[in-house]
C-alpha positions in Angstrom: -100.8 201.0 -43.3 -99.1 200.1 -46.3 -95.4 200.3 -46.7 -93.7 201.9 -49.8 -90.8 200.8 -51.7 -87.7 202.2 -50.7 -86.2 202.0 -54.0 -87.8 202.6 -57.0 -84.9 201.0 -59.1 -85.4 197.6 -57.0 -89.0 197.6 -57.6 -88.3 197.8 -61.3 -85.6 194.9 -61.0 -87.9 193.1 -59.5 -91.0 193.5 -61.7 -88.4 193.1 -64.6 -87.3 189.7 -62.9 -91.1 188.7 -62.8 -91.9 189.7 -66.4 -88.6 187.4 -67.5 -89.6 184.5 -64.8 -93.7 184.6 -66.8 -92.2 185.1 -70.4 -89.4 182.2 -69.5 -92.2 180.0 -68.6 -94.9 180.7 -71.1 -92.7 181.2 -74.0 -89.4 180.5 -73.0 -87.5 182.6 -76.0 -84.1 182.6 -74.9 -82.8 185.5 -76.9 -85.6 187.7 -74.8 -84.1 186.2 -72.2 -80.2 187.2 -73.0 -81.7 190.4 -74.2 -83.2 191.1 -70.5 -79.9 190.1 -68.8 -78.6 192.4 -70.8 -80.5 195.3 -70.0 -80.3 194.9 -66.6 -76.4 195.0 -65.9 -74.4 193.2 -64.0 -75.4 194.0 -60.5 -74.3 190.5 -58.6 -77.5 189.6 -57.1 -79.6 189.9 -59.9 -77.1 187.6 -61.8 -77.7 185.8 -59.8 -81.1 185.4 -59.6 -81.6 185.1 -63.4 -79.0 182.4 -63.6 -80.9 180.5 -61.3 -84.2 181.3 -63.2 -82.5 180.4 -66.1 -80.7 177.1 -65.0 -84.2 176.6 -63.8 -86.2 176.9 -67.3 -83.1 175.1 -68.6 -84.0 171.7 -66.9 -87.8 172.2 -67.2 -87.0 172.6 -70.5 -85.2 169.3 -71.5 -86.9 167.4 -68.7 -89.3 164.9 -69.9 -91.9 165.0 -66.8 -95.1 163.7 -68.0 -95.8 159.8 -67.2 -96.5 157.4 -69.8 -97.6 154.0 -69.9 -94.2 153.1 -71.4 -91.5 154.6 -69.7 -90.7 154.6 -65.8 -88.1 157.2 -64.9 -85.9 155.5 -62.4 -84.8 157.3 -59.2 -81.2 156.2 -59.2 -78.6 158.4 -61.2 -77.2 157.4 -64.3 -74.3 154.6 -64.0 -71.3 156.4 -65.4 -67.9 156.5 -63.9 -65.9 159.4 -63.5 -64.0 158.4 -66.5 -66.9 158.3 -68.7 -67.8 161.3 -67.6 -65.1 163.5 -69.1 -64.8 166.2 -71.4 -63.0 164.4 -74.2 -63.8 163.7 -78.1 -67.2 162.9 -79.3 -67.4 159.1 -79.9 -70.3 156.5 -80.6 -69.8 152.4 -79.7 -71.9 149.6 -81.0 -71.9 146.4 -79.3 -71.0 143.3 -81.7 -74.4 141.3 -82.7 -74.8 138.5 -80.2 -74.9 134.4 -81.3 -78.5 135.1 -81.9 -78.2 138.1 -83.8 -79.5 140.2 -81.1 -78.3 143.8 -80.1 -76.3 145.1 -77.2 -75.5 148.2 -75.5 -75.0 151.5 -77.6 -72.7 153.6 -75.9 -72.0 157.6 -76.8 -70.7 160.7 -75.8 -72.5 163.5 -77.9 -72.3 166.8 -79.1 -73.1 168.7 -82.1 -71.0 167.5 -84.4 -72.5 163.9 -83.8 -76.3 165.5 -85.1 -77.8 164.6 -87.9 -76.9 166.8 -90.6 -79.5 165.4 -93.2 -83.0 163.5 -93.6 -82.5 159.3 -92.1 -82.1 157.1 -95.3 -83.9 154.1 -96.7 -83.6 151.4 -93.8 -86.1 148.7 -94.8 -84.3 146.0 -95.8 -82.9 146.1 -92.0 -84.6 143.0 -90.2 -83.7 143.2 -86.6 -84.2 140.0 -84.4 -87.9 139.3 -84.2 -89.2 141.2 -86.9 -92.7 139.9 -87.7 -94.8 142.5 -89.0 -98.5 142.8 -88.4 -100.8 145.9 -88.8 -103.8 147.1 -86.7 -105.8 149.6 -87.6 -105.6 151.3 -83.9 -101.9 152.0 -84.0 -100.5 155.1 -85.9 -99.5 154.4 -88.8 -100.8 150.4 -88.4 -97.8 148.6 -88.4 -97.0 147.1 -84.9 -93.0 147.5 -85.3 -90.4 150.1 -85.9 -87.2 149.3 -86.9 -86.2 151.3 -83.9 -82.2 153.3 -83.0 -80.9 152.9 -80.2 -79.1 155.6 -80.6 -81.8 157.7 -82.2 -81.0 159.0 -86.0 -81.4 162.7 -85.0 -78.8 162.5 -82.4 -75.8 160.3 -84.2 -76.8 160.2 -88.2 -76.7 156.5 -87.9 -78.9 155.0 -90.8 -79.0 151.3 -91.5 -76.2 150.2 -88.7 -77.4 146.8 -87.9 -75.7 146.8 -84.5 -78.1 150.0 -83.5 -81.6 149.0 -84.8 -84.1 146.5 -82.6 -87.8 145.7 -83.2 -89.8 147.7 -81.0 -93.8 148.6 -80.9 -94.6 152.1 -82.2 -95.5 153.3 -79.0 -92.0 152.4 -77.4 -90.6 154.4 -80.2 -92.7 157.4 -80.4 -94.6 157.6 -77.0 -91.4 155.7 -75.3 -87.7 156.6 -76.5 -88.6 159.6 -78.5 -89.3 162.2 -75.6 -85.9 161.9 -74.1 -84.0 161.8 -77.3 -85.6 165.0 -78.2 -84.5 166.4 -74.6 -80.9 165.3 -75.2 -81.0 167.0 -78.9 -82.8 170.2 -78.0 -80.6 170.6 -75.2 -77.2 169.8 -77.9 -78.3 172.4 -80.3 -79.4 174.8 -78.1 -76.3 175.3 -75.9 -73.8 173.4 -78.1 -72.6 170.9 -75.8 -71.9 167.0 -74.6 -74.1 164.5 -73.1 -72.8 161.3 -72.1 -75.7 158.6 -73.6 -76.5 155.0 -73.2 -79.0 152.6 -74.1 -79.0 149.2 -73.0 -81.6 146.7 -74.4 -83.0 144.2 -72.0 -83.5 140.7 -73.5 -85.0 137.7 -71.6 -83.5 134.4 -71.7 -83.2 133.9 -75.7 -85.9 135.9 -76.4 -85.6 137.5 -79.9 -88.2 140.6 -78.5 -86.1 143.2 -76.3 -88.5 143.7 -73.3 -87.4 147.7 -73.3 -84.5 149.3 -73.1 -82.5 151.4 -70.2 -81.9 154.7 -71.2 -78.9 157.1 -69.8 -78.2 160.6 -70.2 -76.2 163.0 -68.6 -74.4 166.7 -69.7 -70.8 167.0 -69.3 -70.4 170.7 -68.9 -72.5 171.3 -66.3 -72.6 168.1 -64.6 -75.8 167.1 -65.1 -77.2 169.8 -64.3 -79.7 170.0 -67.6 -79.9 166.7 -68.3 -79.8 164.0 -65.9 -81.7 160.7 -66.2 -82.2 157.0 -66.1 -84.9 155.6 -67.7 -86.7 152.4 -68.4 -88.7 152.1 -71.7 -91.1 149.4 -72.2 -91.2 147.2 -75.4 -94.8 147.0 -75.9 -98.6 148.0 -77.5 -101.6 148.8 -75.8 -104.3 146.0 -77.4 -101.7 143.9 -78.6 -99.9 140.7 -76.8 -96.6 140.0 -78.3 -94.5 136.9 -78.6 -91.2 138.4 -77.2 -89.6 134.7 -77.7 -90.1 134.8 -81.8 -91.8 138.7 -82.2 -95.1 137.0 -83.6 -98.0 138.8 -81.9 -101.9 139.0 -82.0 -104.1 141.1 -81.0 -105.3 140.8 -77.0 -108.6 139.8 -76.6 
């Protein structure tokens, strides 16, 4: 014997909870969402439950999950002390060049005033440590190196700063770095808040090649609770062996 609802109302809660839990997840429109909420009052437990659903999307949503090839998400949290991790001014910090030219740790706590507010400028007369260009017809766009941000253009309007560009492969850049800064900047613009940032190039011995870079991220407001990583990104191209000592490179046979 079947049993019947008791309470028509619930049943329609909760078949309006399931219709904003398969909309969140296949479309994820967050006005529709707001709309919803809305709509449905503010009975406590369905609050509730659609500020878990939502916190829930949220992450998903600036969460970069799929693996790659050239980034390993590392299990430990990000390093920041409690003191880095308050709600205080927007700021970006650019370590000096090194005796060999070579970049150091870029250091930020962002928000939306640090955003881009126009198109990146002309940066080609930059020539990071180890730039020696070479094409392939394989890679997109064929050249092997980007003059790449450590602090990415789209999340501090930083153009030509010498002490933020380093010679990476194309794939570090685009298939490497670029998924998590476009977590941290969807995430900024969306809810209009701070994420404490760092990236810290990894250099061997006098190499003039970064190996990768260790990438940190966290959100202020909610502690972490949106975004929340520590990643390694890996300096290098598929069918390609690089020099990391002087950046002259070949391709792998």
């Amino acid at each position: 014997m079947k049993s019947r609802p008791k309470n028509k109302k619930n049943l329609g809660i909760s078949l309006a909870l399931a219709l904003v839990i398969i909309y969140s997840f296949f479309i994820g429109d967050l006005d529709t969402i707001r709309s919803i909420e809305k709509s449905l009052g503010s009975n406590g437990s369905i609050t509730n439950s659609l500020e878990d659903f939502r916190n829930l999307i949220f992450h998903d949503k600036y969460e970069v999950k799929e693996a790659s090839d050239y980034y390993e998400i590392l299990d430990e949290d990000p390093n920041f002390s409690k003191e880095d991790l308050e709600n205080k001014s927007t700021y970006l910090k650019f370590s000096p060049l090194d005796n060999l030219n070579r970049v150091g740790v870029a250091d930020a706590l962002l928000g939306p005033d640090t955003l881009a507010s126009k198109k990146r400028e002309y940066i080609g007369h930059v020539k990071p440590t180890g730039w020696k260009q070479k094409k392939y017809s394989f890679i997109d766009g064929e050249a092997l190196y980007n003059r790449c941000h450590l602090i990415g253009h789209q999340l501090c309007g930083e153009d030509d700063n010498w002490q933020n560009l380093m010679t990476g492969t194309r794939a570090f850049n685009a298939e490497g770095m670029l998924p998590f800064e476009n977590a941290v900047a969807n995430y900024i613009k969306d809810e209009g808040k701070k994420v404490r940032y760092r990236v810290s190039p990894i250099f061997k011995d006098d190499e003039l090649v970064a190996r990768g870079v260790i990438m940190e991220a966290y959100s202020i407001e909610d502690n972490g609770r949106a975004i929340n990583f520590k990643v390694y990104v890996k300096n290098f191209q598929k069918g390609v062996k690089i020099d990391y000592k002087t950046g002259r490179n070949y391709l792998y046979k």
